[in-house]
C-alpha positions as CSV (number, residue, x, y, z in Angstrom):
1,X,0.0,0.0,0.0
2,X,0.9,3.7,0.1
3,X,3.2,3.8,3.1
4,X,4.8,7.1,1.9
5,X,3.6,9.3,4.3
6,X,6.6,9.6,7.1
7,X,8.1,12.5,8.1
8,X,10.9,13.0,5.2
9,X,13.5,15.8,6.5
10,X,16.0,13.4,6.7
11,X,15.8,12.4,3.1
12,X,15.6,16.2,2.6
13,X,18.5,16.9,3.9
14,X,20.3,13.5,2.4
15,X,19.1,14.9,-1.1
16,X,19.7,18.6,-0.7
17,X,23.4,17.6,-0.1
18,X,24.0,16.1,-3.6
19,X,21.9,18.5,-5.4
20,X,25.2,20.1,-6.2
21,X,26.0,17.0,-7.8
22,X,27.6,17.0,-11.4
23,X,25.4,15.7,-14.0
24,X,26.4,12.7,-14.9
25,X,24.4,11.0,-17.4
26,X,23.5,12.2,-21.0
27,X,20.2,13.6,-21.8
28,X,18.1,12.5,-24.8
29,X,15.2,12.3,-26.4
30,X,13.2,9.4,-28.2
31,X,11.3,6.4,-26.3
32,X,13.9,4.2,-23.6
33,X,17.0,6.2,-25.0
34,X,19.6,8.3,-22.8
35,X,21.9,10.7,-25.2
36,X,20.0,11.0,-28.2
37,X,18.3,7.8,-27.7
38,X,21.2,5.2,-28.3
39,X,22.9,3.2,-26.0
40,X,25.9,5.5,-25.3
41,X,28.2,2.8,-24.5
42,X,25.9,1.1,-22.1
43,X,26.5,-2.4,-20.8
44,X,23.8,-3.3,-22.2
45,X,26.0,-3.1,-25.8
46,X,28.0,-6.1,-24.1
47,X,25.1,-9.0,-24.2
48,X,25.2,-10.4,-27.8
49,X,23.6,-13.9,-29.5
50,X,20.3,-15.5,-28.5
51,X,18.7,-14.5,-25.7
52,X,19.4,-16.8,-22.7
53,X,17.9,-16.6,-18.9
54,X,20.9,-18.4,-17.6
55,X,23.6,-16.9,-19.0
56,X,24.5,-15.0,-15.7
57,X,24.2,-18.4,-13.5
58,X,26.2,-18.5,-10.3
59,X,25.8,-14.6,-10.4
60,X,24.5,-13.1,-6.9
61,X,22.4,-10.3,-7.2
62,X,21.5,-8.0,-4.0
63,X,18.5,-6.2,-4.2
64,X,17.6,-3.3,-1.5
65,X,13.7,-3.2,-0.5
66,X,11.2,-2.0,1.6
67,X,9.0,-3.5,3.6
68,X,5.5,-3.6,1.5
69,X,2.9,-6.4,-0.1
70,X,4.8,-5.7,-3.1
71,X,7.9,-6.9,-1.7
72,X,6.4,-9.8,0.2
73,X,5.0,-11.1,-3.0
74,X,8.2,-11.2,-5.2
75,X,10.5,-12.8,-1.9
76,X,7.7,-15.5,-1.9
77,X,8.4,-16.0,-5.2
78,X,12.5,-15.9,-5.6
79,X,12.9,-19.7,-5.8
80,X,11.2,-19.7,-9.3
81,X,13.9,-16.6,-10.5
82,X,16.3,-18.9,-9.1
83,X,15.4,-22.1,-10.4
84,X,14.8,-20.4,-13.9
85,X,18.2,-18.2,-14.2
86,X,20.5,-19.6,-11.8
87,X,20.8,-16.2,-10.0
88,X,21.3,-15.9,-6.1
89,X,19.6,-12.8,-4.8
90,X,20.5,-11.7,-1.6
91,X,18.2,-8.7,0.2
92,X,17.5,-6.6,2.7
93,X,14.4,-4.8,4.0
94,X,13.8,-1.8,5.7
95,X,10.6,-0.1,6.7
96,X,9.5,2.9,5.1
97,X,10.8,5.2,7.4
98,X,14.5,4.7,6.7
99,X,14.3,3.0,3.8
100,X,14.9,6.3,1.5
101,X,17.6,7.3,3.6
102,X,19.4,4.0,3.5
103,X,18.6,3.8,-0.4
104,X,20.3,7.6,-0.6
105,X,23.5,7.5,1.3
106,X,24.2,4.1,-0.3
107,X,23.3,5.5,-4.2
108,X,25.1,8.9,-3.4
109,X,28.3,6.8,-1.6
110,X,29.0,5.1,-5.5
111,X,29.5,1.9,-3.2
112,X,26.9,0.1,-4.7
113,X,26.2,-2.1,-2.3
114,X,23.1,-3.1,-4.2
115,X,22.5,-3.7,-7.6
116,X,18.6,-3.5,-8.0
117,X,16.0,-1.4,-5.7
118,X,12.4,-0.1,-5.0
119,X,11.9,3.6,-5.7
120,X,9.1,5.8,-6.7
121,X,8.9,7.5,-9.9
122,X,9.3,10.9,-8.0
123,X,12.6,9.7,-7.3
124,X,14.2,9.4,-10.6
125,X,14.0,13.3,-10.1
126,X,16.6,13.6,-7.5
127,X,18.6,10.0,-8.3
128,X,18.3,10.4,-12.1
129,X,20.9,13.5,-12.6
130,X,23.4,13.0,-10.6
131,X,24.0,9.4,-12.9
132,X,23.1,6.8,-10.2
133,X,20.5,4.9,-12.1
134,X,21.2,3.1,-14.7
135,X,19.5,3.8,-18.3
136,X,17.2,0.8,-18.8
137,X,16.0,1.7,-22.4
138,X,19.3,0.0,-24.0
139,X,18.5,-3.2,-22.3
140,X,14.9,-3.3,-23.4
141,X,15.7,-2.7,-27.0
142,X,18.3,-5.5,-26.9
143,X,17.1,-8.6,-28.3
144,X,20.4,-10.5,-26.5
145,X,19.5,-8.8,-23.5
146,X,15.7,-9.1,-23.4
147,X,13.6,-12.1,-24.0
148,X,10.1,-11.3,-26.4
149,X,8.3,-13.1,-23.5
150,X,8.8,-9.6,-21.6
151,X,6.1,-7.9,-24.0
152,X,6.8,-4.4,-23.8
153,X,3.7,-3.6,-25.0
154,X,1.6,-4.9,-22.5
155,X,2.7,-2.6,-19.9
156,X,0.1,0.5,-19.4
157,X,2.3,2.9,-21.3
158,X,1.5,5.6,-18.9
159,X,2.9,3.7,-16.2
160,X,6.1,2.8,-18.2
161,X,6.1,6.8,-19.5
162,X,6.2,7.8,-15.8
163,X,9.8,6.5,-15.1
164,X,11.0,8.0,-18.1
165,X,12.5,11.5,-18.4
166,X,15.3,13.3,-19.8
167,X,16.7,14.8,-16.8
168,X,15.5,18.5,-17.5
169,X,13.7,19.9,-14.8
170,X,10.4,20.8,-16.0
171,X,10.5,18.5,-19.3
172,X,7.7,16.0,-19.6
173,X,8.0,12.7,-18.4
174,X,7.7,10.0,-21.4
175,X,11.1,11.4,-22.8
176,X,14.6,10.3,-22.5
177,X,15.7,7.6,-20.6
178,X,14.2,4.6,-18.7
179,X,15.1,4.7,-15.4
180,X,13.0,2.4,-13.5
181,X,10.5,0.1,-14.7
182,X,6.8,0.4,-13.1
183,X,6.3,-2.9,-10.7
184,X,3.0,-1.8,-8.9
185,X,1.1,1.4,-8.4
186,X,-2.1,3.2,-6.9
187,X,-4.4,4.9,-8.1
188,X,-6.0,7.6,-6.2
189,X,-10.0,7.3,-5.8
190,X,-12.4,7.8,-2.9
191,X,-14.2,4.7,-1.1
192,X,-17.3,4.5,0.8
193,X,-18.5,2.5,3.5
194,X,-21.7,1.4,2.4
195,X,-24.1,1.1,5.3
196,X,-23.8,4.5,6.1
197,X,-24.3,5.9,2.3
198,X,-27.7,3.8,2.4
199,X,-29.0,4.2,5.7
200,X,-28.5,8.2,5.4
201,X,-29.9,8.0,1.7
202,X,-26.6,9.7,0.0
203,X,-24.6,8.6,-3.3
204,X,-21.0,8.8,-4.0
205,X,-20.4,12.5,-5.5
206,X,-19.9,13.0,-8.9
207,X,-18.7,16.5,-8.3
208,X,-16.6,18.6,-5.6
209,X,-18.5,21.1,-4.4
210,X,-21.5,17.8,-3.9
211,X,-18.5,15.7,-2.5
212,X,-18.0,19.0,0.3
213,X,-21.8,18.5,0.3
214,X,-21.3,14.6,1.3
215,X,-18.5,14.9,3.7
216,X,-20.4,17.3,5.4
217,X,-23.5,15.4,5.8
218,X,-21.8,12.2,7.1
219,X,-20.2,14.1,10.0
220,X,-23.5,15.7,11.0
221,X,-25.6,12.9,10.5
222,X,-23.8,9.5,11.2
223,X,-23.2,10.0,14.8
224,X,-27.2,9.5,15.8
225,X,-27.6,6.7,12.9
226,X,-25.7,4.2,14.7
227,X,-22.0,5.4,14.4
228,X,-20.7,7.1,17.0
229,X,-17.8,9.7,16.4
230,X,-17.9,9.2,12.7
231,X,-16.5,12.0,10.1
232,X,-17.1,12.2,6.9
233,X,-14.0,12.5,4.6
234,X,-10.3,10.9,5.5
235,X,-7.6,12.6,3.7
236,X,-4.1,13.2,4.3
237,X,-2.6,16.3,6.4
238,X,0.8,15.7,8.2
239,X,3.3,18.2,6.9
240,X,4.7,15.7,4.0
241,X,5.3,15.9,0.6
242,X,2.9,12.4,0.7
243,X,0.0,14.4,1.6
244,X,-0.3,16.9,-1.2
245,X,0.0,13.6,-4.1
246,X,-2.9,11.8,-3.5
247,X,-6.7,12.9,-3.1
248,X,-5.6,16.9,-3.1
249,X,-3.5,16.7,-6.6
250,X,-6.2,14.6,-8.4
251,X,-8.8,16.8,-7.6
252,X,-6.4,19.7,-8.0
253,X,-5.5,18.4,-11.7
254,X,-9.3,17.2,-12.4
255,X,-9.7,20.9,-12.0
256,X,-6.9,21.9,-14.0
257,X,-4.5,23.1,-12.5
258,X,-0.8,22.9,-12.1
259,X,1.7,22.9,-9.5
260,X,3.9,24.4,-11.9
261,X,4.3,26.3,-16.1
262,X,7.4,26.1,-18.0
263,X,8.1,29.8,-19.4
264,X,11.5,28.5,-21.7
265,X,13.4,26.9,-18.9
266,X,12.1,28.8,-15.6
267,X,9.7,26.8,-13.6
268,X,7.1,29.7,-12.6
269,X,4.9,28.3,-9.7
270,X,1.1,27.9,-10.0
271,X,-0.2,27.4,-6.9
272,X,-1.3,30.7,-6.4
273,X,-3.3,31.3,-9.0
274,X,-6.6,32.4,-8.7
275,X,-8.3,29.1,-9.3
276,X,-6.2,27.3,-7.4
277,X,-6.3,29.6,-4.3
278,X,-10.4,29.1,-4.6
279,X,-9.7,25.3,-4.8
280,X,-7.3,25.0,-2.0
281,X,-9.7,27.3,0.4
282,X,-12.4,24.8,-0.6
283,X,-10.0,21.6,0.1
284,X,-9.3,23.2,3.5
285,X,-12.7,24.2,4.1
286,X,-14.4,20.7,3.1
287,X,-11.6,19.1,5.9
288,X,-12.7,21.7,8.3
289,X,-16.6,20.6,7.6
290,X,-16.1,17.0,7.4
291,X,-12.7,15.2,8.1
292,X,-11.2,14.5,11.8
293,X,-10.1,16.8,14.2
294,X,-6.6,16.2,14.3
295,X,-6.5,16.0,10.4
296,X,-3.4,17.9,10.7
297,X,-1.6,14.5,12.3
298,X,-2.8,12.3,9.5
299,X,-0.9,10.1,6.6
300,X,-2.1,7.3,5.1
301,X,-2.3,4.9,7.7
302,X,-4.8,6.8,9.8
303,X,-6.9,7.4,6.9
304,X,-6.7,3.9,5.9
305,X,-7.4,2.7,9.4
306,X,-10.2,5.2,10.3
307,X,-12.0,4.0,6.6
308,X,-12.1,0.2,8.3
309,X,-12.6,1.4,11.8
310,X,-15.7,3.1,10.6
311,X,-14.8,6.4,11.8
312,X,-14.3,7.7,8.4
313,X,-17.5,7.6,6.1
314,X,-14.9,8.2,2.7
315,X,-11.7,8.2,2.1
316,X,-10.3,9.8,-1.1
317,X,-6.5,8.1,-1.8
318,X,-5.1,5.4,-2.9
319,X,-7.4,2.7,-3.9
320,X,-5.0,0.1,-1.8
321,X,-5.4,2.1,1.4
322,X,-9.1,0.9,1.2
323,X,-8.6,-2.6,-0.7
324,X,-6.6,-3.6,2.9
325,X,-8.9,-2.7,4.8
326,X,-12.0,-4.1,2.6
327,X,-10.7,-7.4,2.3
328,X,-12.8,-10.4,4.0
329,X,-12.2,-9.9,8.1
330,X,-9.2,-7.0,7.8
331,X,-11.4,-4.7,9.3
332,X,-15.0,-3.4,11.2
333,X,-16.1,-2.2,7.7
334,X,-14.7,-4.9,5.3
335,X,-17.8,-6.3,3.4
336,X,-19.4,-2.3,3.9
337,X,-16.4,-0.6,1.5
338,X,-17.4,0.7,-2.1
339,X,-15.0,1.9,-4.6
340,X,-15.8,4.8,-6.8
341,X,-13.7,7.2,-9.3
342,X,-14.2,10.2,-7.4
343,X,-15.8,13.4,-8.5
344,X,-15.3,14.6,-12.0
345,X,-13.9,18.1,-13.3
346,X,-16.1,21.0,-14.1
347,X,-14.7,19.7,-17.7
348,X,-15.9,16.1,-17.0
349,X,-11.9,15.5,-16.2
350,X,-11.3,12.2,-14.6
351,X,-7.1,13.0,-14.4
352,X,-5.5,11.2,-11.4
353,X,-2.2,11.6,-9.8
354,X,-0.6,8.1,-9.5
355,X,2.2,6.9,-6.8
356,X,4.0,4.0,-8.4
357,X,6.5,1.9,-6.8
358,X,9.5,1.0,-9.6
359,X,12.6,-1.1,-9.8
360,X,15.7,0.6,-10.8
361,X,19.3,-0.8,-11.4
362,X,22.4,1.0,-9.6
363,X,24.7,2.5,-12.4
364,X,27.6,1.8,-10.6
365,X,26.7,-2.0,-10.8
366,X,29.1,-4.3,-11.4
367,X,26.9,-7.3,-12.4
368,X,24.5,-5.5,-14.4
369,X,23.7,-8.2,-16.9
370,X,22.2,-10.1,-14.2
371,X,20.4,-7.5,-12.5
372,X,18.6,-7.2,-15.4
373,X,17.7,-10.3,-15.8
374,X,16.4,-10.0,-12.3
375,X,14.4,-6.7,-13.5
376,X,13.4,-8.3,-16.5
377,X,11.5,-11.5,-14.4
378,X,10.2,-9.2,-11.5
379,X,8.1,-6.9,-14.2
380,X,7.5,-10.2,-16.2
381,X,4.0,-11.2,-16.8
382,X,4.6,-14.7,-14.9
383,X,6.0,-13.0,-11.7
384,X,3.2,-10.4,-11.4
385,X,0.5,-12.6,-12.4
386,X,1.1,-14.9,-9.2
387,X,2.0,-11.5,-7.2
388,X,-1.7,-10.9,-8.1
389,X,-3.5,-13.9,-8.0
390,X,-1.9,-15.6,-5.0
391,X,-0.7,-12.4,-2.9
392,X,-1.8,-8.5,-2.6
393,X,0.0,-6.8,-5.7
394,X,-2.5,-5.7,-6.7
395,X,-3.4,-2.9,-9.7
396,X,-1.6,-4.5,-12.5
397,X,0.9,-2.0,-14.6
398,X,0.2,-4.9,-17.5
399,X,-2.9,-5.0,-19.6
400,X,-2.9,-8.9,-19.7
401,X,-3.3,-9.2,-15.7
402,X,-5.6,-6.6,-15.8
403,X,-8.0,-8.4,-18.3
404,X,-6.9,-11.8,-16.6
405,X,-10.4,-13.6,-15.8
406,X,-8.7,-15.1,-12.4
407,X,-7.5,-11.4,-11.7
408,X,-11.4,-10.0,-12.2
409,X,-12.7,-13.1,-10.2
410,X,-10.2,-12.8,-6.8
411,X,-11.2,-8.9,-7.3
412,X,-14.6,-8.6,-7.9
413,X,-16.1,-8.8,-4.2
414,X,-15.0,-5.4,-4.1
415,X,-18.0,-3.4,-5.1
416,X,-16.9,-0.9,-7.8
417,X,-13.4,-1.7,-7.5
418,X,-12.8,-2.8,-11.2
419,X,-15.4,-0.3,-12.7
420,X,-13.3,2.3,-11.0
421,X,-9.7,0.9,-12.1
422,X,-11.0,1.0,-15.4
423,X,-12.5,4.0,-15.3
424,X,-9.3,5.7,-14.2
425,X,-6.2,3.5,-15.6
426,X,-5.4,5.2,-18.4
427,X,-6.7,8.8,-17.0
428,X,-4.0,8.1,-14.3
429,X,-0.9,10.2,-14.8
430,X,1.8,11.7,-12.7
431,X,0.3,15.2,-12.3
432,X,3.3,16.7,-11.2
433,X,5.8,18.8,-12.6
434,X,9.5,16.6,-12.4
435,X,11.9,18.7,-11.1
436,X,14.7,18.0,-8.3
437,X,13.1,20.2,-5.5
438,X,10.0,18.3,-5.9
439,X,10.0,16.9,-1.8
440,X,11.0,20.5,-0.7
441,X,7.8,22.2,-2.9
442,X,5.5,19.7,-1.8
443,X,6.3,19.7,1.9
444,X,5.9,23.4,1.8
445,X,2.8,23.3,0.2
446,X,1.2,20.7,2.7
447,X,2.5,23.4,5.2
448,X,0.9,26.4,3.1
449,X,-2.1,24.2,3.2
450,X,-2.1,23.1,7.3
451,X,-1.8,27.4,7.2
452,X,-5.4,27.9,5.2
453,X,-6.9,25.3,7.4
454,X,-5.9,26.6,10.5
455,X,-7.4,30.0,9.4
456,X,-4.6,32.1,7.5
457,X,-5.7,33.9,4.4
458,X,-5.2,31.7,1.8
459,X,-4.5,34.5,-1.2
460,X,-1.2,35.5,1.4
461,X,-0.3,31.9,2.0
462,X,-0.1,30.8,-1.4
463,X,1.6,34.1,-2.6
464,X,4.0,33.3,0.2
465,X,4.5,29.8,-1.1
466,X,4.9,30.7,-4.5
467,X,7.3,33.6,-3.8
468,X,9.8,31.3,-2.0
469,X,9.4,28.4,-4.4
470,X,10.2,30.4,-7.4
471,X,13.7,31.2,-5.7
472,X,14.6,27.8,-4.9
473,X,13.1,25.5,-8.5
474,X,15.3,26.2,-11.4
């Protein structure tokens, strides 16, 4: 699930001291491809004839994770890389909480003391110029390298667009080079529990001003139905980065708006606009209305937990912050948990911001050819289809798994839960601007935004914010 939420100003500070970094690696343009998309000399250029799963055996890969469903699934599963490649992989885990920092000081060290890792696509913004990940587009154009069986084509391309970038702050993703490859990712939707949505006659809103509307009306109302203490909307509101990505930017972009423009090569922030200023006075004013009274204490694990505690009448973030807590006997509500896509645009806009968890490859490898056979099998159809059938990796990144009839069958208890991935899956982008102060803007804006709710003019705060972002983004 979305475990992203922890207080970050140690990865801050980790990643603000090698933002002077050189830039290392080439920038290009064209699908996969670093420096002009070619292979610029990578590795990758070394792995010629037929294309052979064990032709790194007795190799011992060590892979760097954290501790997540997604990771459970493929450890469960590394006897069948084993058995299929003859590749050792040796691993460690960390909980979110250190696990950036640990994954920082060991990329920014040039130590490489692991060859493959877990990483969000945000995180190619700050580990992609100074050259520590590895340009994966040159192995997955090799035929030596890459087996067809990998089927490019069946990933969702926005998910395999979103690790791709050319290392210009404020250039779109989907250009330059590959550096991660998506593994599993969220979608950000709002869930319901149920009981309460029937017994106080109310329907999941198909706009935001009736979504303020709904939230309200759960918090006044539920308490004498039956369920005492109970708000209406969970949403995130610790100072973190985490808490602006998931129900505030979808709704934000569903609206239009942008964190940031691109005048020529200035970032020029956009949070202060005049439409966003009205939307972020209305965010704060809906949580004010109808979310919990110390919503300036939550991340995604309150949220998740109040949705199944039934204290929380919605939640609006990612759909696997409901999924465990909907699941048969994982919670109070499970059995009383809807899925739904959320409210629409004024435009009809369905736009979604997405957290994604990746696999990269550590540039300063030294047994790259089998890491990326690892890479290769842990983003291979075979791999993820038992991560989804037989554990929680759930949301597919490939079409195939998606569509898979044992897929929709272990998923379809969950009322609305497909209709919504469907309705969203290709809608779902990253929303965000990349750029390598992306942490430092976002955790200033969930300040800016704990400001508003508190009561602070919102027009000042924003200007505020924006003023001191434009000094610091590039």
């Amino acid at each position: 699930m979305d475990t992203h939420a922890h207080d970050r100003r140690r990865f801050l500070a980790l990643t603000a001291a090698t933002a002077a970094t050189p830039l290392l690696a080439a920038c290009g343009a064209g699908f996969g491809g670093g420096g002009g998309g070619t292979s610029d000399g990578s590795a990758a250029d070394d792995v010629t004839g037929s294309f052979d799963w064990k032709r790194e055996k007795g190799t011992t890969v060590r892979a760097l994770l954290d501790k997540h469903p997604y990771a459970d699934a493929l450890i469960a599963d590394l006897k069948s890389f084993t058995e299929k490649t003859g590749i050792k992989v040796e691993y460690d885990v960390f909980p979110e909480d250190n696990y950036f920092d640990k994954l920082t000081v060991d990329l920014s060290s040039g130590r490489a003391s692991y060859d493959v890792f877990m990483l969000g696509a945000y995180m190619v913004w700050q580990y992609g110029p100074p050259g520590w990940l590895e340009d994966l587009g040159p192995w997955m154009r090799s035929s030596s390298a890459t087996g067809a069986e990998w089927d490019q084509g069946d990933f969702y391309p926005n998910l395999l667009q979103a690790d791709q970038w050319s290392l210009k702050d404020g250039a779109p993703l989907g250009q330059g080079g590959q550096y991660a490859l998506p593994w599993g990712w969220e979608t950000n939707v709002v869930a319901y529990n149920t009981a309460v949505f029937r017994k106080l006659g109310l329907r999941p809103a198909e706009t935001f001003e009736e979504l303020r509307e709904v939230s309200e009306a759960v918090k006044q109302k539920a308490p004498g139905a039956g369920w005492d203490g109970m708000y209406g909307i969970a949403v995130r509101g610790s100072r973190s980065w985490a808490t602006i990505h998931p129900g505030f930017m979808t709704m934000y972009a569903r609206n239009g708006l942008r964190d940031f423009t691109v005048d020529g090569s200035v970032l020029k922030p956009a949070m202060n606009a005049p439409k966003a200023v009205a939307f972020t006075r209305d965010w704060a004013d809906m949580v004010k209305r109808g979310g919990p009274p110390s919503w300036t204490s939550y991340t995604w694990y309150q949220c998740s937990s109040d949705l199944g505690a039934k204290k929380a009448g919605m939640l609006f973030d990612a759909d696997t912050a409901a999924y465990f807590q909907a699941v048969k006997g994982a919670s109070p509500a499970s059995g009383q948990i809807a899925f739904h896509p959320g409210p629409k645009g004024p435009d009809g806009s369905l736009a979604t911001n997405m957290w994604i968890w990746s696999l990269g490859m550590n540039a300063k490898s030294k047994k790259k050819s089998a890491s990326w056979l690892f890479l290769q099998w842990a983003t291979g159809k075979e791999h993820l289809r038992r991560g989804a059938l037989d554990h929680d990796h759930i949301d597919p990144v490939r079409r195939s798994i998606s569509e898979d009839a044992a897929y929709k069958d272990k998923m379809r208890h969950l009322p609305g839960f497909l209709e919504t991935f469907d309705a969203v899956v290709d809608r779902t982008r990253v929303q965000f601007t990349p750029q390598a102060q992306f942490f430092d803007a976002t955790t200033s804006w969930a300040a800016a935004l704990q400001e508003i709710y508190g009561g602070q003019n919102a027009d000042s705060v924003l200007n505020g914010l924006a003023g001191s972002l434009a000094r610091k983004v590039r």
